[in-house]
C-alpha positions in Angstrom: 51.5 122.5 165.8 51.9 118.9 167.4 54.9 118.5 165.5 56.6 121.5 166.4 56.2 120.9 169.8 57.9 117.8 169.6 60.9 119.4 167.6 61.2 121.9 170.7 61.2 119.1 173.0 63.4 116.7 171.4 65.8 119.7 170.8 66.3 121.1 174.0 66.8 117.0 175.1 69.6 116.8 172.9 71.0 119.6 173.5 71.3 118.7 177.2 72.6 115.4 176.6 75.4 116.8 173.9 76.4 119.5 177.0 76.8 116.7 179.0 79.3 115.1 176.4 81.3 118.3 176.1 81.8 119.2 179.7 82.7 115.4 180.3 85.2 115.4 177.5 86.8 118.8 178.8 86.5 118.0 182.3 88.5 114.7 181.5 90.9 116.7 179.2 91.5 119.1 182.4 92.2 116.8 184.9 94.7 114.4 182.6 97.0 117.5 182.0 96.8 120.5 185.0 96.5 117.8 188.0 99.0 115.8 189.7 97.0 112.7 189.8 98.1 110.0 188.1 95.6 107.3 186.6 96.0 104.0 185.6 93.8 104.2 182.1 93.9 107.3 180.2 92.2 108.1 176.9 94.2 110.0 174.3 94.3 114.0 174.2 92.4 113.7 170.3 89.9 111.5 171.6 88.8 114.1 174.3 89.0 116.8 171.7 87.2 114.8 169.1 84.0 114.2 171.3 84.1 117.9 172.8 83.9 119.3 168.9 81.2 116.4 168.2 79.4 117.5 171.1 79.4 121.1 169.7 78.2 120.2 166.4 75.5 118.2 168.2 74.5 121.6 170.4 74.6 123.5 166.9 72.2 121.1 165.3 70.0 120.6 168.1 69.5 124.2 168.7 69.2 124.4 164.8 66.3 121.6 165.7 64.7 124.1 167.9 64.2 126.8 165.7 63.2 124.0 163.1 65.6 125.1 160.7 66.5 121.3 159.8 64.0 118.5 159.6 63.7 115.7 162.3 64.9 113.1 159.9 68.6 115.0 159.2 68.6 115.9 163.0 68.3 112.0 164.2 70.5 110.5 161.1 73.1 113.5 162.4 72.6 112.9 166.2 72.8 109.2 166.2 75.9 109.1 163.9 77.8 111.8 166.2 76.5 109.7 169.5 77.6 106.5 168.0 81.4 107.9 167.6 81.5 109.5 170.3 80.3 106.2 172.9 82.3 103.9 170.6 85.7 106.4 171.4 85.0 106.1 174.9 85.2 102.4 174.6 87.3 101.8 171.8 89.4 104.4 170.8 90.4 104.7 167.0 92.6 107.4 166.7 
């Protein structure tokens, strides 16, 4: 019961935090291409797009989480790797 509880809760955290990373990516994506401002650093179109998919796989298996379909130990070794790519693009982009 304890444990379950804490799937719920950890779930509907990461699920916020992998929203967050999806309407930043798009929001980004949006303003670089339909506004007339120009900025002095931009990050790639397929970095943008890579972190908005990653941040949908991380809503899919958080929610997934929730309903305790997976176990916590794929969820964090799947979260963590998705979070790491997706701050490292930010900072250094790869592709």
């Amino acid at each position: 019961m304890k444990k379950d509880k804490a799937n719920k809760i950890l779930g509907l955290i990461a699920v916020c935090i992998n929203a967050l990373l999806v309407l930043n990516s798009l929001y980004w994506y949006y303003a670089y291409n339909f506004t007339n401002i120009m900025y002095l650093v931009m990050y790639p179109n397929r970095v943008l797009l890579v972190n908005a998919l990653l941040g949908i796989v991380g809503i899919v298996i958080s929610i997934l989480l929730y309903k305790n379909k997976v176990s916590t130990k794929l969820f964090l070794i799947v979260t963590l790797i998705i979070w790491l790519i997706t701050f490292s693009n930010y900072f250094f982009p790869m592709y």
